[in-house]
C-alpha positions, 0 to 999 in steps of 0.5 A, spaced: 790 481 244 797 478 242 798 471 240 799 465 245 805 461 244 801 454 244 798 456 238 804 458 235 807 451 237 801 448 235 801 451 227 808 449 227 807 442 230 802 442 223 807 444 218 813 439 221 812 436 214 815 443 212 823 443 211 825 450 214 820 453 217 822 459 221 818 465 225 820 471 228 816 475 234 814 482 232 810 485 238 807 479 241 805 477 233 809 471 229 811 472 223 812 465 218 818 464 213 818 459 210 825 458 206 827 464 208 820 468 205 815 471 208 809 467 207 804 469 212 804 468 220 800 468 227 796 474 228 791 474 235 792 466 234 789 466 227 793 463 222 794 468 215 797 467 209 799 473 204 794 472 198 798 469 193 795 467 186 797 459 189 793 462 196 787 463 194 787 457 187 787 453 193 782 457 197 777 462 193 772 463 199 776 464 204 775 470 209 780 475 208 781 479 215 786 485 217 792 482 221 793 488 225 790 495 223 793 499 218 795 492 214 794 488 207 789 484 209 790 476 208 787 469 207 784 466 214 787 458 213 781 455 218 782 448 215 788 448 220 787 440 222 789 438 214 797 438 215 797 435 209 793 441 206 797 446 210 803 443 207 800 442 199 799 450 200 806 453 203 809 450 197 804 452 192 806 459 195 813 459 195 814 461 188 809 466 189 812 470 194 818 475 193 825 474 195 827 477 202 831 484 201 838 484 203 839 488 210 
């Protein structure tokens, strides 16, 4: 099942307190960037986050859940409505994340 553009419309609507979010489709999923690193993204309309040190502090009894076959699994975010929470929890992953490779 592929993710619905109103969900990702709604998740972005959520981190618009973020400066420089982007996203990319990847074969009907979104992939999430923040400051141009990878954080997590939107897959079969749930909202995964990479389990990063800072991910999984703010969220130690989260579901880790697969985003597509044959992935690394990741934290399910459910607090989905909390845009403060959602906001606090980008910027704490942010120096957790690696750096984009060069192309």
């Amino acid at each position: 099942m592929a993710s619905s553009k109103e969900y990702l419309n709604f998740i972005l609507e959520q981190l618009s307190g973020l400066e420089d979010i982007t996203h990319r489709a990847m074969m009907g999923e979104y992939v999430l960037y923040y400051r141009g690193k990878v954080f997590g993204g939107i897959y079969d309309d749930r909202f995964l986050v990479k389990p990063t040190k800072s991910a999984i502090a703010m969220m130690p009894d989260a579901e880790m859940e697969l985003p597509y076959e044959g992935a690394k699994e990741m934290i399910l975010v459910d607090d989905v409505d909390n845009r403060e929470f959602l906001r606090e929890l980008v910027e704490a992953m942010y120096d957790d994340l690696p750096t984009q490779k060069k192309k």
